[in-house]
C-alpha atoms as a printed R data frame, in Angstrom:
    type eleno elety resid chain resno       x       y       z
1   ATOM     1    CA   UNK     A     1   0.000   0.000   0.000
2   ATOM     2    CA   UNK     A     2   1.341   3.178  -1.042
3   ATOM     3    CA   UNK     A     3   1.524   6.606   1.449
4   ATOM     4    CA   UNK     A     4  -1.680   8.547   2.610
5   ATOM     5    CA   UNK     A     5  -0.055  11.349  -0.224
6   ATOM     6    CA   UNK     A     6   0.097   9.178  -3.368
7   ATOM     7    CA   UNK     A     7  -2.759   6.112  -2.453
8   ATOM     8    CA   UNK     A     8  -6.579   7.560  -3.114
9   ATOM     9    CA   UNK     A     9  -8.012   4.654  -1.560
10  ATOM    10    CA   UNK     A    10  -5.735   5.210   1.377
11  ATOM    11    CA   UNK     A    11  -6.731   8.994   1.357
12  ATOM    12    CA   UNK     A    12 -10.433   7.671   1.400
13  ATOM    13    CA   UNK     A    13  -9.842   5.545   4.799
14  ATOM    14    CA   UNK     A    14  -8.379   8.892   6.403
15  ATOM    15    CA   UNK     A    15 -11.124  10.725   5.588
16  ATOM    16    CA   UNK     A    16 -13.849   8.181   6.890
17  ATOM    17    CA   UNK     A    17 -11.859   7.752   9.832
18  ATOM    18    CA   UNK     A    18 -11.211  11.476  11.094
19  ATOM    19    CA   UNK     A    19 -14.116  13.081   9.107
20  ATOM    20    CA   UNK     A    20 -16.849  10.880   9.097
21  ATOM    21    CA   UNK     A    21 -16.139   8.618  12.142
22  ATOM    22    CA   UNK     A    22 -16.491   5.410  10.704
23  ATOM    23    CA   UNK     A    23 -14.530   2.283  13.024
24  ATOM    24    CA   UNK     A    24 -11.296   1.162  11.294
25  ATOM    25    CA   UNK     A    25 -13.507  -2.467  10.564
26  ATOM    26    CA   UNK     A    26 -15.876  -0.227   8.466
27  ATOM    27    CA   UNK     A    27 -13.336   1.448   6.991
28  ATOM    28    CA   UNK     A    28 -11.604  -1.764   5.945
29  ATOM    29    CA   UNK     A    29 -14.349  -3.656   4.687
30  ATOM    30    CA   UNK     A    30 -15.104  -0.475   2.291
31  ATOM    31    CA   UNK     A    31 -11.369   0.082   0.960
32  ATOM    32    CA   UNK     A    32 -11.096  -3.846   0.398
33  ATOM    33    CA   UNK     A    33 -14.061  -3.642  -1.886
34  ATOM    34    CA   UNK     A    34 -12.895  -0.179  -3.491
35  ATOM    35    CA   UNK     A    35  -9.206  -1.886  -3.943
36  ATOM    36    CA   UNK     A    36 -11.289  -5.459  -5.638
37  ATOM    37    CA   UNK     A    37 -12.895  -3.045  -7.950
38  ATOM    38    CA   UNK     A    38 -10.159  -1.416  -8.960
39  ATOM    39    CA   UNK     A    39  -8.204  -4.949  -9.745
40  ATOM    40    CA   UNK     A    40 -11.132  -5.901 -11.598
41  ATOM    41    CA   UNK     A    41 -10.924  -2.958 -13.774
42  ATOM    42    CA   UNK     A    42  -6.906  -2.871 -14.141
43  ATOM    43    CA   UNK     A    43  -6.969  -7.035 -15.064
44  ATOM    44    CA   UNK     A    44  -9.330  -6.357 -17.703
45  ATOM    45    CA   UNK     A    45  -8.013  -3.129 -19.237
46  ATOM    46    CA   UNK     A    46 -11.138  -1.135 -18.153
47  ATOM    47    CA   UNK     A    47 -11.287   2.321 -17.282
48  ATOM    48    CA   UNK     A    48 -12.525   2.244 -13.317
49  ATOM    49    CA   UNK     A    49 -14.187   5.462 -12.998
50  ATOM    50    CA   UNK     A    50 -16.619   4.457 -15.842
51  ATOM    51    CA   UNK     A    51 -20.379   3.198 -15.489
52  ATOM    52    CA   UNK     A    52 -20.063  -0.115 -17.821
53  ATOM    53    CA   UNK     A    53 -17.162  -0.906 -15.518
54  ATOM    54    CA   UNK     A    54 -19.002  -0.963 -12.302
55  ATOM    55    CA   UNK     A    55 -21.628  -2.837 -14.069
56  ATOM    56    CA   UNK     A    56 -18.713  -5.386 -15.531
57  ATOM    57    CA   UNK     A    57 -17.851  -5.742 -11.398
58  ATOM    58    CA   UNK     A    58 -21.501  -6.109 -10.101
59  ATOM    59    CA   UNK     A    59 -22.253  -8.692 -13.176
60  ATOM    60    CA   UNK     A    60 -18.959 -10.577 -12.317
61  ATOM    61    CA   UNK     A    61 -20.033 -10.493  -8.294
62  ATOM    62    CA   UNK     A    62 -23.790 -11.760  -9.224
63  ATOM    63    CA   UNK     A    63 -22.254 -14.698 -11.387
64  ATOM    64    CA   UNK     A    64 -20.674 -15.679  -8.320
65  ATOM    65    CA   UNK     A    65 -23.023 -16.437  -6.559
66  ATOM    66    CA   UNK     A    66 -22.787 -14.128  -4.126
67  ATOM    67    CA   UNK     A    67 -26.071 -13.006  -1.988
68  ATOM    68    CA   UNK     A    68 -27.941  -9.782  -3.424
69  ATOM    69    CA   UNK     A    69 -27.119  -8.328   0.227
70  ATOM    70    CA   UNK     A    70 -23.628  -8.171  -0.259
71  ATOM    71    CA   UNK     A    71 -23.147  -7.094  -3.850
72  ATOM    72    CA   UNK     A    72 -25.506  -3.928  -2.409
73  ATOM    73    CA   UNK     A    73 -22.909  -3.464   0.280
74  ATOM    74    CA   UNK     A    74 -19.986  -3.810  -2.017
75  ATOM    75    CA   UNK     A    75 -22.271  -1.318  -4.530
76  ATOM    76    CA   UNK     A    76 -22.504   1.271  -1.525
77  ATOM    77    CA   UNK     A    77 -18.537   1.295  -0.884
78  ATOM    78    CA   UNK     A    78 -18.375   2.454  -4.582
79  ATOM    79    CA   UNK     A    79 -20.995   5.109  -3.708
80  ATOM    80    CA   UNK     A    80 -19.015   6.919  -1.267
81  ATOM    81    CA   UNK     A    81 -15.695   6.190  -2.624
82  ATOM    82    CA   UNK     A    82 -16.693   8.099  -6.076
83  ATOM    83    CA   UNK     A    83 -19.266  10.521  -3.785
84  ATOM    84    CA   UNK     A    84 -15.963  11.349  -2.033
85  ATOM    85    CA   UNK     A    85 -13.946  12.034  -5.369
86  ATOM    86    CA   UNK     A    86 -16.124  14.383  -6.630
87  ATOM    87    CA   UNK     A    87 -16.389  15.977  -3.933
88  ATOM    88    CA   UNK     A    88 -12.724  16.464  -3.975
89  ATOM    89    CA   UNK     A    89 -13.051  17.609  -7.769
90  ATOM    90    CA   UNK     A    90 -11.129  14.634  -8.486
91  ATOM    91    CA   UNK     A    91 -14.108  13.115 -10.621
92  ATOM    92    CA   UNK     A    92 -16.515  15.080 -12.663
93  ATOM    93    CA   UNK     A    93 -18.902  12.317 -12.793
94  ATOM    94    CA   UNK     A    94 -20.535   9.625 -10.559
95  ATOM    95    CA   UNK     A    95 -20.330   6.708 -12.399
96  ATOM    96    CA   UNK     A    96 -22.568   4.987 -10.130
97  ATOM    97    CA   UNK     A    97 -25.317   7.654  -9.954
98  ATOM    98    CA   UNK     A    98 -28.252   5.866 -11.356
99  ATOM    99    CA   UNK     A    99 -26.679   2.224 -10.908
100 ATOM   100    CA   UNK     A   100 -29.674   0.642  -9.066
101 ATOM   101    CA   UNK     A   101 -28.251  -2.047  -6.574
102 ATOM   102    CA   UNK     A   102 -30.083  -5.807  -6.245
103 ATOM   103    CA   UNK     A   103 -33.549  -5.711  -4.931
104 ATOM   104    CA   UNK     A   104 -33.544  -6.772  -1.292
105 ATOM   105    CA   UNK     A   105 -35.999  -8.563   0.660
106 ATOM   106    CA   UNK     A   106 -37.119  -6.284   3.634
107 ATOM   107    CA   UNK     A   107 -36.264  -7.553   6.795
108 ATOM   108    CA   UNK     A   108 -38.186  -6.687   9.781
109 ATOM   109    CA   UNK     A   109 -36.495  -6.161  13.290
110 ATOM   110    CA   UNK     A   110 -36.968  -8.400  15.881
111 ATOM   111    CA   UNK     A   111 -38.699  -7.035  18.764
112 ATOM   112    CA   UNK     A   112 -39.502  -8.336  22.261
113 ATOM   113    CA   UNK     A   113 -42.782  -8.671  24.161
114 ATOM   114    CA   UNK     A   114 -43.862  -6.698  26.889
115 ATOM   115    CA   UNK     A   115 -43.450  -9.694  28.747
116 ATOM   116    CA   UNK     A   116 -40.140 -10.492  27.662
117 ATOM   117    CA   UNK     A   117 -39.082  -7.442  28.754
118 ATOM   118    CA   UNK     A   118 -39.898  -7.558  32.012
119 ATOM   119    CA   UNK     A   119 -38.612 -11.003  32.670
120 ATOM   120    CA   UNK     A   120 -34.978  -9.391  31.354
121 ATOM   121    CA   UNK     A   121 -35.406  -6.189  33.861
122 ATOM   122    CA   UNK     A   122 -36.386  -8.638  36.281
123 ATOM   123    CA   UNK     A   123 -33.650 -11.115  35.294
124 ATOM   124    CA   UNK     A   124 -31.191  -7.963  35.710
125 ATOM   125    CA   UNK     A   125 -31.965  -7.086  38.915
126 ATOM   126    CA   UNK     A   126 -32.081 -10.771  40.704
127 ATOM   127    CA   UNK     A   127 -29.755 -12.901  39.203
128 ATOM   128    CA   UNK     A   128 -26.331 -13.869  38.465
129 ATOM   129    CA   UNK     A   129 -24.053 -10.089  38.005
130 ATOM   130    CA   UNK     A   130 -21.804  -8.920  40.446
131 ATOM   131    CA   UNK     A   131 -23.810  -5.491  39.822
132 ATOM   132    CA   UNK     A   132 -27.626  -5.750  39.715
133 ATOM   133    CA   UNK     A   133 -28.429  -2.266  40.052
134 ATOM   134    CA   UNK     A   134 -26.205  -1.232  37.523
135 ATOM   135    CA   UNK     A   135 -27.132  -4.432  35.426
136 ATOM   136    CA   UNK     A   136 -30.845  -3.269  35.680
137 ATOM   137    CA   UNK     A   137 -30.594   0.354  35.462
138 ATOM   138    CA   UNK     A   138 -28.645  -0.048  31.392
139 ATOM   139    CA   UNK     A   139 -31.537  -2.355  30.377
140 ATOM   140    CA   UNK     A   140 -34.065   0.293  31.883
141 ATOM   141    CA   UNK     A   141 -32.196   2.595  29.561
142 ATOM   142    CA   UNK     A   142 -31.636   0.447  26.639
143 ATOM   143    CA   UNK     A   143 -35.962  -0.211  26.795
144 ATOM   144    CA   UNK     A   144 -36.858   3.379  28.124
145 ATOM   145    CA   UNK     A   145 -34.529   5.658  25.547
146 ATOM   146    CA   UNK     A   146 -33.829   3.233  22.288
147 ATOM   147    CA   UNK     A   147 -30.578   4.174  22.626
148 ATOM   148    CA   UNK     A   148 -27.815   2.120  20.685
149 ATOM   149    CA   UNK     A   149 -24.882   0.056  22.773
150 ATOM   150    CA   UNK     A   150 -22.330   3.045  21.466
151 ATOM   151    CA   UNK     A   151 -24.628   5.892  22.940
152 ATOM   152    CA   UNK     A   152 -24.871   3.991  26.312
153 ATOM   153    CA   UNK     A   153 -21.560   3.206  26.870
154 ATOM   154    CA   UNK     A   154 -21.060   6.933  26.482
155 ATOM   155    CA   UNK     A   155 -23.468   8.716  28.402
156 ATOM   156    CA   UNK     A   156 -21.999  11.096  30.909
157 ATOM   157    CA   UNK     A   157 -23.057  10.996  34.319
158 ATOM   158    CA   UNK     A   158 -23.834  15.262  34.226
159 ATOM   159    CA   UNK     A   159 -26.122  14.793  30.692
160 ATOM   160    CA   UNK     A   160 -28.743  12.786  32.554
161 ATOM   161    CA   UNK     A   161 -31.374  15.510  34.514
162 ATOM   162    CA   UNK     A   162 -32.877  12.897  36.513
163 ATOM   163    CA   UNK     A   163 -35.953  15.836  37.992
164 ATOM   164    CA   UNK     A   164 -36.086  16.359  34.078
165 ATOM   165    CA   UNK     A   165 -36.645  12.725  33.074
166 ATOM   166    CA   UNK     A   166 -34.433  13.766  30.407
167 ATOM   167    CA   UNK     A   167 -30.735  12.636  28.945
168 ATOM   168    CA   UNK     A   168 -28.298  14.494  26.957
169 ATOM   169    CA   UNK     A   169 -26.928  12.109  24.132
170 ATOM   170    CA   UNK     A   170 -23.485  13.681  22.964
171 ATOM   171    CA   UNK     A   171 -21.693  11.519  20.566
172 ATOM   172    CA   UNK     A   172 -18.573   9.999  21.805
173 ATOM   173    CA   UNK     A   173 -15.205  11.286  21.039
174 ATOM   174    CA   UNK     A   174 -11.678   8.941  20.695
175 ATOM   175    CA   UNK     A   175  -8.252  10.095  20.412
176 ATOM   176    CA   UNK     A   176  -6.699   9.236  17.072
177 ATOM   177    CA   UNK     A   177  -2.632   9.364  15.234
178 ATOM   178    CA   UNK     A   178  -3.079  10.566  11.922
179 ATOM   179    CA   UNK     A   179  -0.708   9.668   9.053
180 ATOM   180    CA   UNK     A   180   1.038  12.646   9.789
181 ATOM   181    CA   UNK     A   181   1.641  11.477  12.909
182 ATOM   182    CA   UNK     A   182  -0.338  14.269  14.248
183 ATOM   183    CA   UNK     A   183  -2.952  13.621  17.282
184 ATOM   184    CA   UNK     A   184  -6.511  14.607  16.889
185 ATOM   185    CA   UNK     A   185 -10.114  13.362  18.002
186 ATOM   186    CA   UNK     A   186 -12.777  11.885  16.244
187 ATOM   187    CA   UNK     A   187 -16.539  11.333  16.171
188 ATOM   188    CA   UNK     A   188 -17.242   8.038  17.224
189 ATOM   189    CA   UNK     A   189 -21.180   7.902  17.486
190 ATOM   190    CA   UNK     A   190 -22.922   6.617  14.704
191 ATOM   191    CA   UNK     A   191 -23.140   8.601  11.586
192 ATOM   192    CA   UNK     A   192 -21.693  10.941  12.966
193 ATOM   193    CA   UNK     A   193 -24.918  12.524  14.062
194 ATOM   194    CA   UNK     A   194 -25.125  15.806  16.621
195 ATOM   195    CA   UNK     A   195 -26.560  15.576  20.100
196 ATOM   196    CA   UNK     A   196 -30.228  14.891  20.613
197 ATOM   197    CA   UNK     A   197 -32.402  14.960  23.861
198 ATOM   198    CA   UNK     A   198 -34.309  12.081  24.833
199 ATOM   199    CA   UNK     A   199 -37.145  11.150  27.572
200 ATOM   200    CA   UNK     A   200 -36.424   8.514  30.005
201 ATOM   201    CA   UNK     A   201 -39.244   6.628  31.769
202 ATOM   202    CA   UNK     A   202 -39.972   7.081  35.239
203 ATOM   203    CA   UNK     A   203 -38.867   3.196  36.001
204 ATOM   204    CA   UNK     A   204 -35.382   4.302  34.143
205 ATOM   205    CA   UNK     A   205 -35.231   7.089  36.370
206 ATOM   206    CA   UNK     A   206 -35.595   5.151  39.350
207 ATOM   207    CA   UNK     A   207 -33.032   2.395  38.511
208 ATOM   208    CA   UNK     A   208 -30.535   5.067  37.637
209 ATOM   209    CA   UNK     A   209 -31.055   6.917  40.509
210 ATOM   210    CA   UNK     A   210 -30.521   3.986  42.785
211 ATOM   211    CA   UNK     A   211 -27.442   2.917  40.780
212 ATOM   212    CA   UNK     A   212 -26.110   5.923  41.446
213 ATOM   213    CA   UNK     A   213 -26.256   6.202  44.545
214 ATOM   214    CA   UNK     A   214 -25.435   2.832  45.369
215 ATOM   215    CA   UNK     A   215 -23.139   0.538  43.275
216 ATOM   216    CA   UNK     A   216 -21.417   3.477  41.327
217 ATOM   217    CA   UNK     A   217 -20.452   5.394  44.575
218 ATOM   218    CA   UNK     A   218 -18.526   2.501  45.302
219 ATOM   219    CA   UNK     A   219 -17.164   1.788  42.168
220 ATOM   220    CA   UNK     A   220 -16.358   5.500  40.904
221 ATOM   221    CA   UNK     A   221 -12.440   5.532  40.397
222 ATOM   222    CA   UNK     A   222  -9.960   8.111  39.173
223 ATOM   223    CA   UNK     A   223 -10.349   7.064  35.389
224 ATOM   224    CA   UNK     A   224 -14.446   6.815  35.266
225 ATOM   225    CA   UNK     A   225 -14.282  10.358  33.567
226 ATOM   226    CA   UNK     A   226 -17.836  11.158  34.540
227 ATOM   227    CA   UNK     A   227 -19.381   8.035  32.365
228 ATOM   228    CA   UNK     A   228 -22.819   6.441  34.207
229 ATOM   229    CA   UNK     A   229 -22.033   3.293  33.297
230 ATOM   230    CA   UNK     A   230 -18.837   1.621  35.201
231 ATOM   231    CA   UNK     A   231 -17.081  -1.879  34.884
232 ATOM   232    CA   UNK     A   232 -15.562  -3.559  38.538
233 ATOM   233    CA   UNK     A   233 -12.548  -1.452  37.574
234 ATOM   234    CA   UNK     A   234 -14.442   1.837  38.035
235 ATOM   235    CA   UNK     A   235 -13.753   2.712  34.668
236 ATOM   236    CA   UNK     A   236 -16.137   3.752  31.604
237 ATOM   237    CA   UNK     A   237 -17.951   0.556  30.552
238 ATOM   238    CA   UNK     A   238 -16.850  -1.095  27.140
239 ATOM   239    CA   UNK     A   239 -19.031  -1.977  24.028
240 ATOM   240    CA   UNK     A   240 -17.672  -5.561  24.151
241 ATOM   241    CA   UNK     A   241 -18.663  -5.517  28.552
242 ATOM   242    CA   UNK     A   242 -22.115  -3.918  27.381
243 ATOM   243    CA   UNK     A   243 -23.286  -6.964  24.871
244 ATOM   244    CA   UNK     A   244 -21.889  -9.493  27.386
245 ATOM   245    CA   UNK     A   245 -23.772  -8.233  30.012
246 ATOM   246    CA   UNK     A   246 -26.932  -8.217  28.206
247 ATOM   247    CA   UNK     A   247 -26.422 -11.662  26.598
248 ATOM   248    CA   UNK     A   248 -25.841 -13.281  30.292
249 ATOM   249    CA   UNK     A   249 -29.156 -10.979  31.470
250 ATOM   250    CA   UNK     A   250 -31.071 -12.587  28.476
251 ATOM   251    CA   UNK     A   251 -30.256 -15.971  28.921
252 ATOM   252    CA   UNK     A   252 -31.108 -15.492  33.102
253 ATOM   253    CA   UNK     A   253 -34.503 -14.410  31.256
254 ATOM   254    CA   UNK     A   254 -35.343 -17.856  29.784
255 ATOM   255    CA   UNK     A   255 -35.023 -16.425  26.712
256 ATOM   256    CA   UNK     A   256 -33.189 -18.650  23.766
257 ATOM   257    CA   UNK     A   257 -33.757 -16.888  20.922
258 ATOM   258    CA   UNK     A   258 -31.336 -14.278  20.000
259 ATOM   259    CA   UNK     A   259 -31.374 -10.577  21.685
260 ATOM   260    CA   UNK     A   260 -28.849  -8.048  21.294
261 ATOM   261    CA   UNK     A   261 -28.381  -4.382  23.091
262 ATOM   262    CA   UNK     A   262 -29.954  -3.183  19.597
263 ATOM   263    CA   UNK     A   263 -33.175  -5.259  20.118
264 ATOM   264    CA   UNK     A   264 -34.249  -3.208  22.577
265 ATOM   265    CA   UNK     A   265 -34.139  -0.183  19.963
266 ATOM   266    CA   UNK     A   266 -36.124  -1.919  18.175
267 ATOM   267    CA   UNK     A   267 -38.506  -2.781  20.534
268 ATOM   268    CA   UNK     A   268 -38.898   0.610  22.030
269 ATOM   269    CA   UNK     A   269 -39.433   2.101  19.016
270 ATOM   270    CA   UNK     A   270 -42.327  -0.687  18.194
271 ATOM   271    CA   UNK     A   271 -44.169  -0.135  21.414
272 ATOM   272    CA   UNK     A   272 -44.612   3.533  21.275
273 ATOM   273    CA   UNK     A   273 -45.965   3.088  17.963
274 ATOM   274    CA   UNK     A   274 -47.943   0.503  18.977
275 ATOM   275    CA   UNK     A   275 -49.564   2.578  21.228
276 ATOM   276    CA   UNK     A   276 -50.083   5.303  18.877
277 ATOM   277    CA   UNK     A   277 -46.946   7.563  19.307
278 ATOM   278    CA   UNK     A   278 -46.066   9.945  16.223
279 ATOM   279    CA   UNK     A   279 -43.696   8.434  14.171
280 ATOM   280    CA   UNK     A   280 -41.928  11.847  13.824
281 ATOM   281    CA   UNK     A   281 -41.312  12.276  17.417
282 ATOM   282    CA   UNK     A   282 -39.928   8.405  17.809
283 ATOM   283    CA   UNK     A   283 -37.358   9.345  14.664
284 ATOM   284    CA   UNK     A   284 -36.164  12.515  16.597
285 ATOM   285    CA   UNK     A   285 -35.985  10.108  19.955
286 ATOM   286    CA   UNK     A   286 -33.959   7.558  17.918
287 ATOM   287    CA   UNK     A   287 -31.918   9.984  16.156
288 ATOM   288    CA   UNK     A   288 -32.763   9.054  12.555
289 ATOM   289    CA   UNK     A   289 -31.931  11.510   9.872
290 ATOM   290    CA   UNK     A   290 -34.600   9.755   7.442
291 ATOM   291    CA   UNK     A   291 -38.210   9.024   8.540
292 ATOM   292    CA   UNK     A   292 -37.739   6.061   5.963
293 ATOM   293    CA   UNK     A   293 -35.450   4.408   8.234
294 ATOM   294    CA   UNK     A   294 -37.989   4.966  11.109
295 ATOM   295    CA   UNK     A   295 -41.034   3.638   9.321
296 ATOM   296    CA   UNK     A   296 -39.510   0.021   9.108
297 ATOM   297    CA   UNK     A   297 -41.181  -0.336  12.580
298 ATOM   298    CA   UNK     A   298 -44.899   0.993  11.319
299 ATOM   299    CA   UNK     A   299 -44.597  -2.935   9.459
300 ATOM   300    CA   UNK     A   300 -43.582  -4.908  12.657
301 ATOM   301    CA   UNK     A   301 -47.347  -5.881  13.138
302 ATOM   302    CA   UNK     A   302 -47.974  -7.339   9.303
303 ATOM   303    CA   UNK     A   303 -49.022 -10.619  10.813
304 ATOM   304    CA   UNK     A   304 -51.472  -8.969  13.165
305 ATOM   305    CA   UNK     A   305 -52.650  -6.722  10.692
306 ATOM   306    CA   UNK     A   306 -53.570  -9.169   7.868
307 ATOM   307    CA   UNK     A   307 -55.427 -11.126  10.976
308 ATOM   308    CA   UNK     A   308 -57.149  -8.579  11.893
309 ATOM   309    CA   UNK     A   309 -58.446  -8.093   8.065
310 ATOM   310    CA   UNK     A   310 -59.057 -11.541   7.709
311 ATOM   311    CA   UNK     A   311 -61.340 -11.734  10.742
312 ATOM   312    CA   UNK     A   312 -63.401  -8.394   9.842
313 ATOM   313    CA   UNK     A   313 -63.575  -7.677   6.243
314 ATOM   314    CA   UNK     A   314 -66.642  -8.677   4.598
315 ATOM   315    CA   UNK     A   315 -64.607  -9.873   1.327
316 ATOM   316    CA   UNK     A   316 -61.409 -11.289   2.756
């Protein structure tokens, strides 16, 4: 691999690491398919900024057999890799402008029950973790917010107004080298998307109140930095300490099936609907620049729906 000065590709990772914010797995998965491309072009003598080339590649990926899912992917690192170039008047065209990508099937989220969520809060606070109250009060949050693992792991102990019922989500920053060997920071919250205020639920409240008060006062260390959310160490909780906490929660539930920190997104966002909240106030609660990516969870209840139709309409 050439220098940051004379690789493009490499240029490309800089900038999606410092100026968008992307994780350094993102970024690799994105410049390996940019890089495949470009081999693909080079091997057969094409030119790779063209729009019969990226067709040639996506062709060539389909007659592989590989799954309409990831040729879209690979399609979408070639979107913001030529996005990027023209941007930096490198490129006067987009080649892939009007390239439609594979039709994919829609797949809805998998949400939990209100049940189900109570045997996990339950689960939380009785059984198995050296921490229960800190244990419960992140899956109060995780249910009562919709906030992703990344968000949680970085709320600050002074953005949450308890008397408010409120919490100030401020994406997380992470000291980076540069090429240039030069030290900076970087966006680490997804998208890169500003701060947002959310509600949290009076049960939320409670839980983190108690933690608070209790288990964190006596974990709270020189290196916590303010975060809400501590490991034994007294130090900001990790993504990776997060999920495994939740997975051993889950399974103390009785539940088999699979659940991740980002299920509970999913089902917050489902039961406010469910219970007729405006869909534009959930997308400003999740933080979703498009209402299209919030109105996946208006088709969560298909099943009940056609039901429902089947049982009461005259001609069904």
């Amino acid at each position: 691999m050439g220098s940051a000065l004379t690789d493009p590709v490499g240029r490309y990772g800089e900038h999606l690491l410092l100026e968008r914010g992307l994780s350094r797995n993102s970024i690799a998965a994105y410049t390996a398919d940019i890089r495949a491309f470009r081999k693909f072009a080079a091997a057969r003598d094409l030119d790779a900024d063209a729009r019969a080339s990226v067709r040639a590649w996506l062709s060539e990926l389909a007659g592989r057999g590989l799954a309409p899912s990831t040729v879209a992917r690979k399609l979408a690192s070639l979107r913001g890799w030529f996005r990027w170039r023209v941007a930096e008047e490198d490129l006067e065209i987009d080649p892939t402008e009007t390239l439609e990508g594979p039709r994919l099937a829609r797949r809805l989220p998998s949400v939990l029950s209100l049940d189900e969520v109570e045997r996990v809060i339950d689960a939380a606070h009785r059984g198995g973790g050296r921490f229960p109250q800190r244990d419960r009060a992140m899956i109060e949050f995780l249910y009562s917010t919709g906030v992703r693992i990344s968000e949680l792991i970085a709320i600050q102990l002074e953005e949450c107004a308890w008397r408010e019922r409120v919490v100030r989500l401020v994406p997380m920053e992470r000291k980076v080298r540069r090429r240039d060997g030069r030290r900076g920071t970087v966006s680490v919250g997804p998208k890169g998307e500003r701060a947002r205020i959310v509600p949290i639920g009076s049960r939320a409240v409670e839980a983190g109140i108690a933690y608070v008060q209790g288990e964190r006062s006596a974990l709270r260390g020189s290196r916590s930095e303010g975060s809400l959310f501590l490991n034994a160490r007294g130090r900001p909780l990790t993504r990776v300490g997060a999920w495994q906490i939740v997975r051993r929660i889950v399974r103390t539930a009785g539940i088999r099936r699979k659940v991740t920190p980002h299920t509970f997104r999913h089902t917050f966002a489902t039961h406010l609907l469910d219970r007729g909240a405006d869909l534009r106030a959930v997308q400003e609660m999740l933080g979703h620049a498009d209402i299209a990516t919030t109105q996946i969870y208006t088709h969560v209840d298909a099943p009940y729906l056609r039901a429902e139709h089947r049982r009461f309409h005259p001609r069904a």
